[in-house]
NUKOL-783317 format. One line per 8 residues: number of its first residue (from 1); their letters; for each residue y, z, x of N, C-alpha, C. Coordinates in pm, whole numbers. Atoms other than C-alpha are relative to their C-alpha. Example, Ala and Ser with C-alpha at 12.3 -4.5 7.8 and 13.67 -1.06 7.14 Angstrom:
% residues 2
1 = as = -119 0 89 -450 780 1230 120 0 90  -119 -6 -82 -106 714 1367 109 73 -77
This chain:
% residues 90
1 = xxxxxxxx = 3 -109 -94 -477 -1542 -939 32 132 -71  -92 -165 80 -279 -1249 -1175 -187 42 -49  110 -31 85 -611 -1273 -1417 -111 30 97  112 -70 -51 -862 -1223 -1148 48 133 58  -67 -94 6 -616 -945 -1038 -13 80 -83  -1 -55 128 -625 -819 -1374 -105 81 -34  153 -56 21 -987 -791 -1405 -57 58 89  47 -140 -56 -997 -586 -1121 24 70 21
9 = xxxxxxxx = -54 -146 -1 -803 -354 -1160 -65 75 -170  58 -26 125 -892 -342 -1536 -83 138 -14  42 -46 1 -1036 -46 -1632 -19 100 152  3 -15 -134 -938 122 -1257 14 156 -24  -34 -185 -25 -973 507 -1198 81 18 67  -129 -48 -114 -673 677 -1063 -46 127 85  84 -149 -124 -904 946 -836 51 -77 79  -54 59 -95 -751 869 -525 -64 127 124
17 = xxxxxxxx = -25 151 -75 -863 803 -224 -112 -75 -114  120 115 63 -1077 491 -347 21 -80 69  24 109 -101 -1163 180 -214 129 -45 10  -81 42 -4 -850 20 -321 106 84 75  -146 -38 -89 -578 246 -209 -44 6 144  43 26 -109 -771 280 103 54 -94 92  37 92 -120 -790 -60 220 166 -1 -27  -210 25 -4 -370 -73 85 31 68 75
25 = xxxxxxxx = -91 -58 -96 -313 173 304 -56 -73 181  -34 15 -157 -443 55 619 63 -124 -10  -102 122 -11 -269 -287 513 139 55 65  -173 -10 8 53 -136 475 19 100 157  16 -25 -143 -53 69 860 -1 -83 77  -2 132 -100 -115 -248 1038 141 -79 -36  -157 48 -6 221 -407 913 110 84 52  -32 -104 -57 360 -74 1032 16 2 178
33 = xxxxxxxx = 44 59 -104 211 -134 1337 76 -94 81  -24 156 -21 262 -462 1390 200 17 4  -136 -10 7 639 -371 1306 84 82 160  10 -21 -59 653 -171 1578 106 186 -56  -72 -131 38 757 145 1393 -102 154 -72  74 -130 39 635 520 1320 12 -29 -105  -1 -91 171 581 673 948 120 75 49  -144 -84 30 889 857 1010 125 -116 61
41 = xxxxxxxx = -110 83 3 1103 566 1096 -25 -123 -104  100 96 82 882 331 828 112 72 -151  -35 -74 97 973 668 619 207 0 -12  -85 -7 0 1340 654 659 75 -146 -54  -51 135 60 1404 287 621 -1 -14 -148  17 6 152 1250 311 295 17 84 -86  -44 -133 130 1408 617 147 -142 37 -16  89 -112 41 1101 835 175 -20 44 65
49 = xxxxxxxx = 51 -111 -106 926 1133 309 -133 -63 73  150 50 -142 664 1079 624 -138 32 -93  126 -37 18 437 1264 443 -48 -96 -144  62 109 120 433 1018 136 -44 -143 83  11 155 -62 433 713 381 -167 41 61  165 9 -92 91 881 604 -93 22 -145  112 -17 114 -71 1007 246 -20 -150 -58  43 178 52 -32 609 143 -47 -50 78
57 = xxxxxxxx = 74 43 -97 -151 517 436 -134 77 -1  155 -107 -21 -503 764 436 -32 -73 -160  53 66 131 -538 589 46 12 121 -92  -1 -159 78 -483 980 -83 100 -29 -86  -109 14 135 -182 817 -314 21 -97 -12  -52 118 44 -82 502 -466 125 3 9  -152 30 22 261 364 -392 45 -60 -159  -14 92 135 448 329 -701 43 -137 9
65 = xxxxxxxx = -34 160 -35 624 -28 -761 94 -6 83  -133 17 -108 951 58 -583 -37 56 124  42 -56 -124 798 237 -296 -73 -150 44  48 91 -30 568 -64 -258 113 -110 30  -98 120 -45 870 -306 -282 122 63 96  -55 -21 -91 1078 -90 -30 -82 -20 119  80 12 -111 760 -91 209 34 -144 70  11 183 -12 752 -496 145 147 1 52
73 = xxxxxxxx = -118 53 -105 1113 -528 274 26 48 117  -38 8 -143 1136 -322 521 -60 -61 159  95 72 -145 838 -447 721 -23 -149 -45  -15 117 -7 917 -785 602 -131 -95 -23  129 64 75 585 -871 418 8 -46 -131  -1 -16 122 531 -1034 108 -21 104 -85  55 -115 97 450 -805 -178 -135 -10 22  162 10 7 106 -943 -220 -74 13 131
81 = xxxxxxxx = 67 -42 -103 10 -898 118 -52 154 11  75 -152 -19 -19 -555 82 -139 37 -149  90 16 83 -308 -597 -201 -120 -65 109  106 93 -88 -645 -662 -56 -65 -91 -67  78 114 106 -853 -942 -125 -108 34 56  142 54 -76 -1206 -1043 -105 -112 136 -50  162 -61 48 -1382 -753 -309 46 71 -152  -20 -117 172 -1371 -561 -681 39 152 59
89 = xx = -19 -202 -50 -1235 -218 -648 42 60 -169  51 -91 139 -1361 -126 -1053 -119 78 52
């Protein structure tokens, strides 16, 4: 699983939006959602600003690793859930 991971990110442009941060952000919106909480209470749990939580959500920025692993605890998702599957995004 890492290595097909690997190879698609491999070689990945950081222009943002793109497919990938895209579809991560509406992941990490529907667990949001589903949580039953705003971007400004999403944003507070996880030590950040609203406006970094809705720009990760629109795909306009990549969460770094600790933003991603504060997202993953507070809305109580694996990590890898917030990665999409099921297409190349080189």
């Amino acid at each position: 699983m890492f290595l097909d991971l690997y190879d698609q990110i491999r070689g990945f442009k950081s222009e943002t939006p793109n497919h990938f941060t895209i579809a991560m952000g509406e992941l990490i919106r529907t667990a949001r959602i589903e949580g039953n909480l705003t971007q400004a209470q999403l944003a507070e749990k996880a030590f950040m600003r609203q406006a970094t939580i809705s720009d990760i959500e629109k795909g306009k920025r990549e969460p770094s690793v600790s933003e991603l692993l504060s997202i993953s605890f507070v809305l109580r998702k694996p990590l890898v859930y917030f990665f999409p599957k099921g297409q190349a995004y080189v």
